[in-house]
C-alpha positions in Angstrom: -2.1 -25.8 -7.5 0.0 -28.0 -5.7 3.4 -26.3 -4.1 4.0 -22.7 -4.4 2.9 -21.1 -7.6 3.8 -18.9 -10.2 2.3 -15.8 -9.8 1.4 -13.1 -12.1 -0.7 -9.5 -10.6 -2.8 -7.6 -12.9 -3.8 -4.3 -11.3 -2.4 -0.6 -11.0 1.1 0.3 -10.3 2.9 3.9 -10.3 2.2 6.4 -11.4 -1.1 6.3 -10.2 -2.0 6.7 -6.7 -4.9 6.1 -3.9 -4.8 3.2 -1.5 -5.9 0.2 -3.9 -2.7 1.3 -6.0 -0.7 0.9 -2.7 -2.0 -2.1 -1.5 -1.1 -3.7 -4.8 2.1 -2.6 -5.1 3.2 -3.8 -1.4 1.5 -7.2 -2.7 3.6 -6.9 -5.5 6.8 -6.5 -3.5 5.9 -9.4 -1.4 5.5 -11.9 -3.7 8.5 -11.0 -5.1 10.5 -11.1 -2.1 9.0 -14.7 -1.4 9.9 -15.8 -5.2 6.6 -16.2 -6.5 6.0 -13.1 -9.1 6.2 -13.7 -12.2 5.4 -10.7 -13.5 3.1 -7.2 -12.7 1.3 -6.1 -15.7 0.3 -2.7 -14.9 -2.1 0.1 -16.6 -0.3 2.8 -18.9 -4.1 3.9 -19.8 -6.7 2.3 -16.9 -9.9 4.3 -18.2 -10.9 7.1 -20.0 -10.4 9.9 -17.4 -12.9 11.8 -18.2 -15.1 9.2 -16.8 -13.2 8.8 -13.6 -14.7 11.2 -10.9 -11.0 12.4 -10.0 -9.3 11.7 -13.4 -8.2 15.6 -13.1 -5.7 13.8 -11.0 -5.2 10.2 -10.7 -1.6 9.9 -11.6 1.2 10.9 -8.7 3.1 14.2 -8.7 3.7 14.0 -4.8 7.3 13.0 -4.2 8.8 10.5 -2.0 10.5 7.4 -2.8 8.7 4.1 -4.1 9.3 0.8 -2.7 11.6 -1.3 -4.4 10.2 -4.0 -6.2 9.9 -5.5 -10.0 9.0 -2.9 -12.2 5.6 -3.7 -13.9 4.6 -4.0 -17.4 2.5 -1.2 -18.7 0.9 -2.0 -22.1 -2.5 -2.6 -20.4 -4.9 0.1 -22.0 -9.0 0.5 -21.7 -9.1 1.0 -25.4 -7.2 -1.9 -26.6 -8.9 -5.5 -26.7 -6.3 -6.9 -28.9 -3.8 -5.9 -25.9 -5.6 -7.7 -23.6 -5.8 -11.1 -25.3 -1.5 -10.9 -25.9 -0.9 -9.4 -21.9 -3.2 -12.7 -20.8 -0.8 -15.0 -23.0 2.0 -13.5 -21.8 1.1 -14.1 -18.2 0.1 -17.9 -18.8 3.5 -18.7 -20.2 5.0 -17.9 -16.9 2.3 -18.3 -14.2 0.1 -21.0 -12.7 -1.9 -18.1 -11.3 -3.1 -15.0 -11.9 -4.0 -12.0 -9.1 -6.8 -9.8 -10.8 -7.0 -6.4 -8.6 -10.4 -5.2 -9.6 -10.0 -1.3 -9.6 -13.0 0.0 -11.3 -15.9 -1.1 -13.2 -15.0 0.6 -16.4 -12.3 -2.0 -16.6 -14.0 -5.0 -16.2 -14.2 -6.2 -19.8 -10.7 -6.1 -20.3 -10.3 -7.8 -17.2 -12.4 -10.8 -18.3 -10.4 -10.3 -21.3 -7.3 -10.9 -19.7 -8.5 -14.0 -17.7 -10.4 -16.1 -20.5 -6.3 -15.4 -22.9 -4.4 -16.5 -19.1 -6.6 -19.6 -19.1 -5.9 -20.5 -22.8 -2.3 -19.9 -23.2 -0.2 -22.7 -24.3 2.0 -24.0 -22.2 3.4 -27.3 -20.8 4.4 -28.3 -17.2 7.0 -28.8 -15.5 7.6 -32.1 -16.3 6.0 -32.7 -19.7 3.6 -31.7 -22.2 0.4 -32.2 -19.7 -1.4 -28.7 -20.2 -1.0 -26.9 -16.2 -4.8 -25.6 -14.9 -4.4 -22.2 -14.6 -6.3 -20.4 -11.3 -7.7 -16.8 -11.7 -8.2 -15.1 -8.0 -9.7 -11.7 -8.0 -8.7 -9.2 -5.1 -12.1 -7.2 -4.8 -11.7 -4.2 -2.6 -14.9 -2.8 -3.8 -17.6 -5.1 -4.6 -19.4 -2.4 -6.0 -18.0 1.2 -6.3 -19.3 3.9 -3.9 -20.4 6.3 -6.9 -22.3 3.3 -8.5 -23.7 3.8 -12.5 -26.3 1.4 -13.9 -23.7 -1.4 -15.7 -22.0 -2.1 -12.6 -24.3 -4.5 -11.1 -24.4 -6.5 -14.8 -20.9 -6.4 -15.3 -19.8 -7.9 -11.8 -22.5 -10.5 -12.0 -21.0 -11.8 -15.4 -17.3 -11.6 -13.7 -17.3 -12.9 -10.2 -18.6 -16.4 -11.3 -15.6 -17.1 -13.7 -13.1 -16.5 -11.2 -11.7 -19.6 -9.3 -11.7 -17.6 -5.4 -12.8 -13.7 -5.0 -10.8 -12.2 -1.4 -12.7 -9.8 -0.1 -11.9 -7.5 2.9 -15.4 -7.6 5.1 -18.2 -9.9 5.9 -20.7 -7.3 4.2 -18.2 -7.6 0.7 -18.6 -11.0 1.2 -22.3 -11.4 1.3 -22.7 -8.9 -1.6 -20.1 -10.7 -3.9 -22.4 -14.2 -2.8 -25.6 -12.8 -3.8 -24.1 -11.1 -7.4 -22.3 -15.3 -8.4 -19.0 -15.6 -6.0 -18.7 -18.5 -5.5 -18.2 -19.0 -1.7 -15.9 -16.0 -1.2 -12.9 -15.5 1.2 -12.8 -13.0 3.7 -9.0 -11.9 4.3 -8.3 -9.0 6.7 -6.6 -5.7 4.2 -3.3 -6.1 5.3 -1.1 -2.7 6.4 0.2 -1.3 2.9 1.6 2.3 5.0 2.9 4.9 2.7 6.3 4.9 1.4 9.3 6.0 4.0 6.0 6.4 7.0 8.0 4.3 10.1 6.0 3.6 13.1 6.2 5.6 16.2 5.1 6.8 19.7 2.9 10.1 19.9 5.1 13.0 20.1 3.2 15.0 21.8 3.3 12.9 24.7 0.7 13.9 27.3 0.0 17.4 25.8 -3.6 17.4 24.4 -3.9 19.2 21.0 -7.2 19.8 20.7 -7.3 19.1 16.8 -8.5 16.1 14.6 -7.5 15.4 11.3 -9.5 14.0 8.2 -6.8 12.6 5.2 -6.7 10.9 2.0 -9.3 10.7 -0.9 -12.0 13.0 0.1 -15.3 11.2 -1.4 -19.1 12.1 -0.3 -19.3 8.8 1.2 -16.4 9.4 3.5 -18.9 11.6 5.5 -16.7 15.4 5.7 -20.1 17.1 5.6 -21.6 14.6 8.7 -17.9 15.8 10.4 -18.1 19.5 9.7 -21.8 20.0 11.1 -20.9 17.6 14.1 -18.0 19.9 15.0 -20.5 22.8 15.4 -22.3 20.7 17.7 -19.8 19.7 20.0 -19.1 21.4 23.6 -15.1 20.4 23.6 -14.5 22.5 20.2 -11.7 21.1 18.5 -10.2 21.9 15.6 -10.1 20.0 11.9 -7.4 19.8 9.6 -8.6 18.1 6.1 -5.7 17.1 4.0 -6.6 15.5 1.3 -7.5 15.2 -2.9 -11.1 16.6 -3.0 -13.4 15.0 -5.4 -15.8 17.8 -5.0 -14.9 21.2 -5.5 -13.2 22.4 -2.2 -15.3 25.3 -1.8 -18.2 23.3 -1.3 -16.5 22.4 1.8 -15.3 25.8 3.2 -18.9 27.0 3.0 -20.3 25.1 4.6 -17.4 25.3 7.1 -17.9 29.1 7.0 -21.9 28.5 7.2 -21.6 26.5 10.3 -19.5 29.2 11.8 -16.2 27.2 11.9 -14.5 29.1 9.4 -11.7 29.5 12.1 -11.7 25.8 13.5 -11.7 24.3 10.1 -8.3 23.9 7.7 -8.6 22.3 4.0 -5.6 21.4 2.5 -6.0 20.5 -0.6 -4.0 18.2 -2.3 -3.0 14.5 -1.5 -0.5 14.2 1.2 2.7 13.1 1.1 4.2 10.5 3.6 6.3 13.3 5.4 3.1 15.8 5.3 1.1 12.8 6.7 3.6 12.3 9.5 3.7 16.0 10.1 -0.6 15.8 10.1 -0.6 12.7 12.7 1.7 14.9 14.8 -0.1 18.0 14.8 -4.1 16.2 16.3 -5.1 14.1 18.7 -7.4 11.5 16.5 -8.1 10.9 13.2 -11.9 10.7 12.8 -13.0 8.4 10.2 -17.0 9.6 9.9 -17.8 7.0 6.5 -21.5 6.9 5.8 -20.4 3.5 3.7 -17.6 2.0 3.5 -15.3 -1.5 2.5 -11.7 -1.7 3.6 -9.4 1.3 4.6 -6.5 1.4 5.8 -6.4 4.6 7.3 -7.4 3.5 11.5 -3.9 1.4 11.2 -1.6 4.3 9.7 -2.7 6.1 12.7 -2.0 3.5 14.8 1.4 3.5 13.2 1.9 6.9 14.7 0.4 6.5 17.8 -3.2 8.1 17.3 -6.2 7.0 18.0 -9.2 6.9 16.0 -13.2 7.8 16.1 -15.0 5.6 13.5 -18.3 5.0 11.9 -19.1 1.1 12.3 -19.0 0.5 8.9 -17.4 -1.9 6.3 -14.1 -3.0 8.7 -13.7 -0.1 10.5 -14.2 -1.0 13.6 -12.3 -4.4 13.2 -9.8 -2.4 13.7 -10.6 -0.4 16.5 -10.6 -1.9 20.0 -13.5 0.5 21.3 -12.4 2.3 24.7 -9.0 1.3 24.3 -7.3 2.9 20.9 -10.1 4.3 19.7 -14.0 4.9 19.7 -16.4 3.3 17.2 -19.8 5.4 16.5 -22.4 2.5 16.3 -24.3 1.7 12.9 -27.5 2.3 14.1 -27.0 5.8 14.2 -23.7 6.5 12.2 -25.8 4.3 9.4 -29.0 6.0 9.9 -30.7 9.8 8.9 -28.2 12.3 8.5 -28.9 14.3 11.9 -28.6 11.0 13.9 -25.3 10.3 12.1 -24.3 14.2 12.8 -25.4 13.7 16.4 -23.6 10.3 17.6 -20.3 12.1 15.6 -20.9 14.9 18.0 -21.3 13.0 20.9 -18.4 10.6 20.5 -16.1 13.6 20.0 -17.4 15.1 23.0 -16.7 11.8 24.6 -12.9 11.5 23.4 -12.2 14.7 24.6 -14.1 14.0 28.6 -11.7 13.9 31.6 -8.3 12.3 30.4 -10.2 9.9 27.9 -7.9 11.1 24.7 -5.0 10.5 26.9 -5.8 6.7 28.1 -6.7 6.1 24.2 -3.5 7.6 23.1 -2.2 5.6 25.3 -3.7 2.6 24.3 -2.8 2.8 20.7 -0.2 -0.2 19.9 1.4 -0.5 16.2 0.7 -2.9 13.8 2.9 -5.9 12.5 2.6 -5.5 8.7 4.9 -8.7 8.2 2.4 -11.0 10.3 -0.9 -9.2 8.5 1.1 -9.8 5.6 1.8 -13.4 5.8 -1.9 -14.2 6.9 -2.6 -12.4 3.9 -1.3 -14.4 1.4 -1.7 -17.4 2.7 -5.8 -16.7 1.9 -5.0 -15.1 -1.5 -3.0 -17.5 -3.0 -4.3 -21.0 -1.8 -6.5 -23.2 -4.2 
């Protein structure tokens, strides 16, 4: 590519929710807004949902409104190859190069699908009949998922290697990607992508401690709610929890073992994905979020806090505490025992609670919290994803 490109994104739009639908939806936005879209072919059927752990409820019914941006194509569907070839035309005609969001394994073939019929398509440049090279970039937020199943490991192998540049959002992504055929991968720090109508803003409780944490979005076994709960009962300052978030466990699994661990009155489980205003309401309401991952890529989730002023306790894994500057905004729970046996990760959660909540410590961090510039993590960004 020489000059800025023609872009076309293929990954998941609205209706469908969780942070990798965000992200690409703000990336979306922004290429539109700098004139480089061409087009966003969305999913109208991503994967059979019975196979998708939360497919009970992957599509939005929360309210709140979406950003404005193109609205995406949506004749992308797992069960129809034929599809895939005429979407990966479609996007040629119109685009030097194509963003592939990879979302989840079970869509990989028509992924590859997608980028062998981009790479064909027919199409003169600019200037003259001279066929244009066409680049395929795949966004990888999850190298491999977090609830893993055997074809995974075959299935990236064959993909990453066809792909022109794979962005990934950690060293560790990067160094897996290498080892299964990437192709010298770019690391490109995950840009803020905060929820729709969430503005940033100072603590409003001020100097008042709460004495409540919160827990919030997907709530996966690798996000560590279990290591959390059982650190709670350990802890001599006693907080509360508020969990708000879509379970992909039952959620009575969770309040008994809050109940077990005699907590049943410290503990609150909402449900149910939250909406921006709930999650505002949440930030206000504790005085960290606590972020207790036993694995872990990209999140988001230490910089939405920081959007509202709240510091954060995190496990040092995947780019956690890249965000974090530890002792100043936040505390990071070091590897080797956040990583390690479950009653060492259970005991450093304990301790760094009990640590937060020492002498004015949750006030200086409070204090200490500074909001991110989206634009600027933006800009730096794109600049990564879309160079050749």
């Amino acid at each position: 590519m020489t000059g800025p490109a023609r872009v076309a994104v293929l990954g998941p739009g609205h209706p469908f929710r969780g942070g990798i639908v965000d992200h690409t939806v703000e990336l979306v936005r922004r290429l539109h807004s700098d004139g480089l879209l061409s087009e966003h072919a969305a999913w109208s059927a991503p994967f059979p949902l019975r196979l998708h752990p939360d497919g009970r409820d992957v599509r939005r019914r929360d309210v709140g409104p979406e950003r404005p941006a193109v609205r995406p194509t949506s004749d992308l569907r797992w069960w129809d190859p034929p599809g895939w070839v005429r979407v990966g035309r479609r996007l040629g005609r119109d685009a030097e190069l194509l963003l592939l969001v990879v979302w989840s394994p079970l869509q990989l073939p028509a992924v590859a699908a997608v980028a062998r019929s981009f790479r064909a398509a027919s199409r003169g440049s600019r200037g003259g009949d001279r066929p244009v090279r066409r680049w395929v970039h795949l966004i990888v937020h999850n190298v491999l998922p977090h609830e893993r199943s055997r074809p995974d490991v075959p299935l990236m192998r064959r993909l990453l290697p066809t792909a022109d540049a794979v962005v990934v959002h950690s060293a560790a992504e990067a160094a897996l990607a290498r080892r299964l055929g990437a192709r010298e991968p770019r690391v490109a720090a995950l840009p803020l992508h905060a929820p729709d109508g969430m503005v940033k803003g100072a603590h409003p409780a001020g100097a008042r401690r709460l004495d409540a944490l919160a827990l919030f979005g997907f709530i996966r076994p690798y996000k560590g709610l279990e290591d959390l709960i059982r650190a709670l009962a350990l802890t001599r300052s006693r907080p509360r929890l508020i969990v708000h978030g879509r379970f992909w466990e039952p959620v009575e699994r969770s309040v008994r073992l809050a109940a077990a661990a005699g907590l049943a009155d410290r503990v609150e489980l909402r449900d149910g994905y939250a909406s921006p205003d709930e999650l505002t309401s949440l930030l206000a309401a504790v005085d960290a979020v606590v972020l207790p991952y036993r694995s872990g890529t990209g999140s988001q989730q230490p910089r939405i806090a920081a959007l509202r002023g709240v510091p954060v306790i995190v496990s040092d894994v995947g780019d956690l505490a890249r965000q974090v500057r530890d002792g100043i905004d936040g505390i990071v729970v070091p590897v080797g025992t956040a990583g390690s046996a479950a009653e060492s990760r259970v005991a450093a959660l304990a301790a760094s609670i009990d640590a937060f909540y020492t002498g004015d410590r949750w006030l200086r961090l409070r204090s200490g919290v500074r909001a991110p510039d989206p634009d600027a993590e933006w800009a730096a960004y794109l600049s990564e994803v879309v160079r050749d």
